[in-house]
C-alpha positions in Angstrom: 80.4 -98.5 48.5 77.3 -99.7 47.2 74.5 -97.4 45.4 71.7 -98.1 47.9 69.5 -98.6 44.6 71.7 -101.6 44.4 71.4 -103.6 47.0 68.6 -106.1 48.2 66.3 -105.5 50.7 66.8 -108.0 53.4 63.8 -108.9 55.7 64.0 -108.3 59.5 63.2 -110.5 61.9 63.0 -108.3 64.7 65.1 -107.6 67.9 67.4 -105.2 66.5 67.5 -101.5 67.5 65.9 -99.1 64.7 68.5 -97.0 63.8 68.9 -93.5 64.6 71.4 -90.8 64.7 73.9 -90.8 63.1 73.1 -93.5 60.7 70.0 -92.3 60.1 71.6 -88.9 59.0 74.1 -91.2 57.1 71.5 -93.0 55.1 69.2 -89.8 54.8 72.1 -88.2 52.3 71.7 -90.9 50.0 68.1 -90.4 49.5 67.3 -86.9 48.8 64.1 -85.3 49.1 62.9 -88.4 51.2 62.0 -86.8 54.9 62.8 -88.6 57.8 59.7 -88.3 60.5 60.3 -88.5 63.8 63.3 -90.6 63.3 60.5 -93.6 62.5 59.4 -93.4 59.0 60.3 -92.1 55.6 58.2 -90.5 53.7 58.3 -88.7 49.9 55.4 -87.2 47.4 55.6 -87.4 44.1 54.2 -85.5 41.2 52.8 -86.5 38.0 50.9 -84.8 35.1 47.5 -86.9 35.4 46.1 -90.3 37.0 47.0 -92.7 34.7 50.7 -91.5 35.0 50.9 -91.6 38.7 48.7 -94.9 38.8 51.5 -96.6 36.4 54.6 -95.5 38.4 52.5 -97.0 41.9 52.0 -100.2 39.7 56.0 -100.3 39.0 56.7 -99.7 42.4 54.3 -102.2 44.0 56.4 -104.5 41.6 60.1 -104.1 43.1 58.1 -103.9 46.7 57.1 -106.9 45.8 60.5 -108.1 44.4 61.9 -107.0 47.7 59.6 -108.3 49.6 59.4 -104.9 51.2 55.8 -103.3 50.9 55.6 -99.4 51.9 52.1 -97.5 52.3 51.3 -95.9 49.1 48.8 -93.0 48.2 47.6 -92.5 45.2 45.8 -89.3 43.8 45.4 -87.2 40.3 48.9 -86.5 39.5 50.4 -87.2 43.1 51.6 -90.5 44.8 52.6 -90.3 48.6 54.9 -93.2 49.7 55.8 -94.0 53.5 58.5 -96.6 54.5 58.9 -98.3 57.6 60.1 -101.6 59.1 57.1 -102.6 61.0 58.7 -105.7 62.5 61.1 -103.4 64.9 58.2 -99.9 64.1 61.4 -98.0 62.9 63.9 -97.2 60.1 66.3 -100.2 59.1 68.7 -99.7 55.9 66.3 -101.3 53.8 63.5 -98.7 53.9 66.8 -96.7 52.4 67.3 -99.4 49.6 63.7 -99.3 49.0 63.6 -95.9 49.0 66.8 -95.5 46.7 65.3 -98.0 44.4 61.7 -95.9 44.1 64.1 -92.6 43.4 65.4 -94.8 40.7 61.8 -95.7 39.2 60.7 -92.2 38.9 64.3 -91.0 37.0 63.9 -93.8 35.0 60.1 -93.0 34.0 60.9 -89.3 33.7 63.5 -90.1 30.9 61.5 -92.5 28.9 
């Protein structure tokens, strides 16, 4: 199977289910430290060591949103960016706010090695 940073986010048209359950759980283990809220959104903090640190890794992530075509809310602040993921066509969870999700994890290992 597929890393989930791997795959492509693909857009929703609407009038499919949001997912729940036990897919949701299913998808959940693949992206630790990401909460699921009220089986609706996900939603992750992360932590940096000043502005201009956090401001770059919200830059590199509005980049693969955009790549994706898959845009989550982001909050910026001194040393702390908030991200929240939803599919607003269906206003649940679909596999892709996991991809996107996956592929955001994958952004911050990548800038916490260089």
């Amino acid at each position: 199977m597929a890393e989930l940073a791997d795959k492509k986010c693909v857009p929703c048209r609407g009038g499919v289910p949001p997912l729940q359950g036990a897919e949701l759980d299913a998808l959940k283990k693949q992206v630790p430290g990401w909460e699921v809220v009220n089986e609706h959104h996900l939603k992750k903090a992360f932590t940096f060591p000043d502005f201009q640190t956090a401001l770059n890794f919200v830059n590199r992530v509005g980049a693969v949103a955009e790549e994706q075509g898959h845009h989550p809310d982001i909050f910026l602040a001194w040393g702390k960016v908030e991200i929240t993921i939803w599919t607003h066509k269906i206003d649940g969870l679909t596999e892709s706010d996991f991809i996107l999700a996956a592929k955001i994890d994958r952004l911050k290992r990548e800038s916490a090695a260089a």
